[in-house]
N, C-alpha and C positions, 0 to 999 in steps of 0.2 A: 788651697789651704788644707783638707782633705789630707791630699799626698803629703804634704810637708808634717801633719802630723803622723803618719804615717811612717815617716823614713825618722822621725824622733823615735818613737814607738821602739821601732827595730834598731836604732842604735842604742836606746838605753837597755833592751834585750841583750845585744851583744856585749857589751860593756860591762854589763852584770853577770853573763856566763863567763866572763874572760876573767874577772875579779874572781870568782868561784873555784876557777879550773887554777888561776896562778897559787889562790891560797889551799887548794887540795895538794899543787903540785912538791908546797913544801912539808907536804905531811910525807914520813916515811915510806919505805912499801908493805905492804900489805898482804897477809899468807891468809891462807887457810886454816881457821880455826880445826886444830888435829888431837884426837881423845884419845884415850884409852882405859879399862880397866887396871887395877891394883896387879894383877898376875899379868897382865901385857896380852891376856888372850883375846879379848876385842880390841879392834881397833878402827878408829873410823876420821872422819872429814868431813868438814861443812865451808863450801866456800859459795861464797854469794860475789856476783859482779853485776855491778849497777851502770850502764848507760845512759848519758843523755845528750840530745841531739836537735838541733833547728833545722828548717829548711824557710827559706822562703821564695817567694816569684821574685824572678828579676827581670824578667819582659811582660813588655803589653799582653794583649789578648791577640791573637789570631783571628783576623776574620775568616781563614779560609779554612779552621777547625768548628767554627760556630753555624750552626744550621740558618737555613735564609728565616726559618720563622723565628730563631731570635735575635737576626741582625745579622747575620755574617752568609756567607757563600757556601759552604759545605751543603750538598744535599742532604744530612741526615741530622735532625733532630737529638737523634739518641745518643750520640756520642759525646755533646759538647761540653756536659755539667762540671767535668773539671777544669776546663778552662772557663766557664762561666761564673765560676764560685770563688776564684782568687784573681786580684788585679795585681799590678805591679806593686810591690813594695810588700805585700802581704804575706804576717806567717802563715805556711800551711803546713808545718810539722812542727809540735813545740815536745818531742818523746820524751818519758823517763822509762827506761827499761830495766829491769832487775832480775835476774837467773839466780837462782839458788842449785847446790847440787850439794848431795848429801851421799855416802858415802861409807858402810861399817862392813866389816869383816870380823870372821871369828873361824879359826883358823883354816880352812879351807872354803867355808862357804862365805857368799856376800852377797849384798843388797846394795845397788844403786837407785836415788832416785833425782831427776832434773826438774825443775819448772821455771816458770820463767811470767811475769805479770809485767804489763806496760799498761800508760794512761798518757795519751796525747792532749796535750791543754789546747794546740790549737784547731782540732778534730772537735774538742769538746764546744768551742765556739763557733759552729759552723753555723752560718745561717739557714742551712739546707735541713727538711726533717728527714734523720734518718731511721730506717726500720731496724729492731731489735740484733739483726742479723750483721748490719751494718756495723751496726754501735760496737760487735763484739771486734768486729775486722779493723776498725778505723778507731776509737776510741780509748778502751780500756779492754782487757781480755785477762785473762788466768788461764794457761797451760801444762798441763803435764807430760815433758817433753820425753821420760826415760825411766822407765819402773822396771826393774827386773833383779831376778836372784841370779845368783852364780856359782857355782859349784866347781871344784877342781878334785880330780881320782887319779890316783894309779892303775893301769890299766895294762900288764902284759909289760911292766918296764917302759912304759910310754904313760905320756901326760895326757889325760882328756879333759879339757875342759869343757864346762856345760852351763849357757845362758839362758834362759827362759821369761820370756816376758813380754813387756811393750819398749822397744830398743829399735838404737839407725845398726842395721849391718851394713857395712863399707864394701861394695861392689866396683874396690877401685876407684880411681876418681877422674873424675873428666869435666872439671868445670866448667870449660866453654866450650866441648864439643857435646851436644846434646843427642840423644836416642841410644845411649850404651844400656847396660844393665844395671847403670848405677840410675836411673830415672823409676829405679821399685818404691824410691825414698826422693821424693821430688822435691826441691827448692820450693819454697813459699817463696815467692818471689815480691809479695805486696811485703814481705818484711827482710827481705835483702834490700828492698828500695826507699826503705824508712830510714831516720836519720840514725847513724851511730851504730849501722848492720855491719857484721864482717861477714867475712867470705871464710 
């Protein structure tokens, strides 16, 4: 009985995100809020994109992940709490994710800035107590992903540009081959594995 409410549970979840997503679908597209002053001399951008994302178990438990002292075959104890903390049919990621990025200029120089806050509702119902540290990585968090100025000179008939701040410099990219020089700026990988992450 249990599971049976259980799999209602997560079909009325899906049902209501799918109602949500078809009546956003018929709303137009959506730019980036774009300013400027009276003389055109500043000029800037605020675009915000918002995510949101399920996951949930769709197999049993493993007993050969779960340690013998809590029932399963695995020698080790330490590993098994995520498989012990979700059964089948259970959400275990209910994301809303929101990035802001903001954006002004004034004619050579600029300021960007990025952040990015999420809040997992079903992180937030976990039966397990988590530590402060946790709560930040699993739950809800506030980021500041990109703060830097920028500057552009003439320099000898060449162009220098010049960035200074908290910023990704792009050392190439090598997605799936790992240990390049693009690994100065590593993958989070607990939030490329969360729902509604891109690549």
């Amino acid at each position: 009985m249990k599971m049976l409410f259980r799999w209602f549970g997560a079909a009325y979840a899906v049902c209501t995100a799918m109602a949500v997503l078809l009546a956003l679908s018929a709303a137009g597209p959506a730019q980036a809020y774009q300013f400027k002053n009276e003389s055109g001399s500043v000029t800037g951008s605020f675009d915000t994109t918002i995510s949101i994302g399920a996951m949930w178990r769709m197999q049993d438990q493993d007993p050969s992940l779960i340690g013998i002292t809590n029932g399963g075959t695995s020698r080790s104890p330490n590993e098994d709490d995520g498989d012990l903390n979700y059964d089948r049919g259970d959400l275990v990621s209910g994301l809303v994710k929101v990035t802001h990025e903001f954006d002004v200029a004034y004619g050579n120089y600029g300021v960007f800035l990025r952040g990015y806050y999420f809040y997992d509702y079903a992180a937030s119902r976990n039966k397990e107590e988590l530590g402060p540290l946790a709560k930040d990585r699993l739950i809800n968090d506030v980021k500041l992903l990109d703060a830097y100025g920028r500057a552009s000179f003439d320099l000898g008939g060449r162009t220098l540009n010049v960035r200074a701040g908290n910023q990704v410099v792009s050392w190439g990219e090598s997605t799936f081959i790992p240990n390049g020089i693009n690994v100065i700026n590593p993958v989070d990988v607990t939030r490329l594995r969360a729902p509604g992450a891109e690549l």
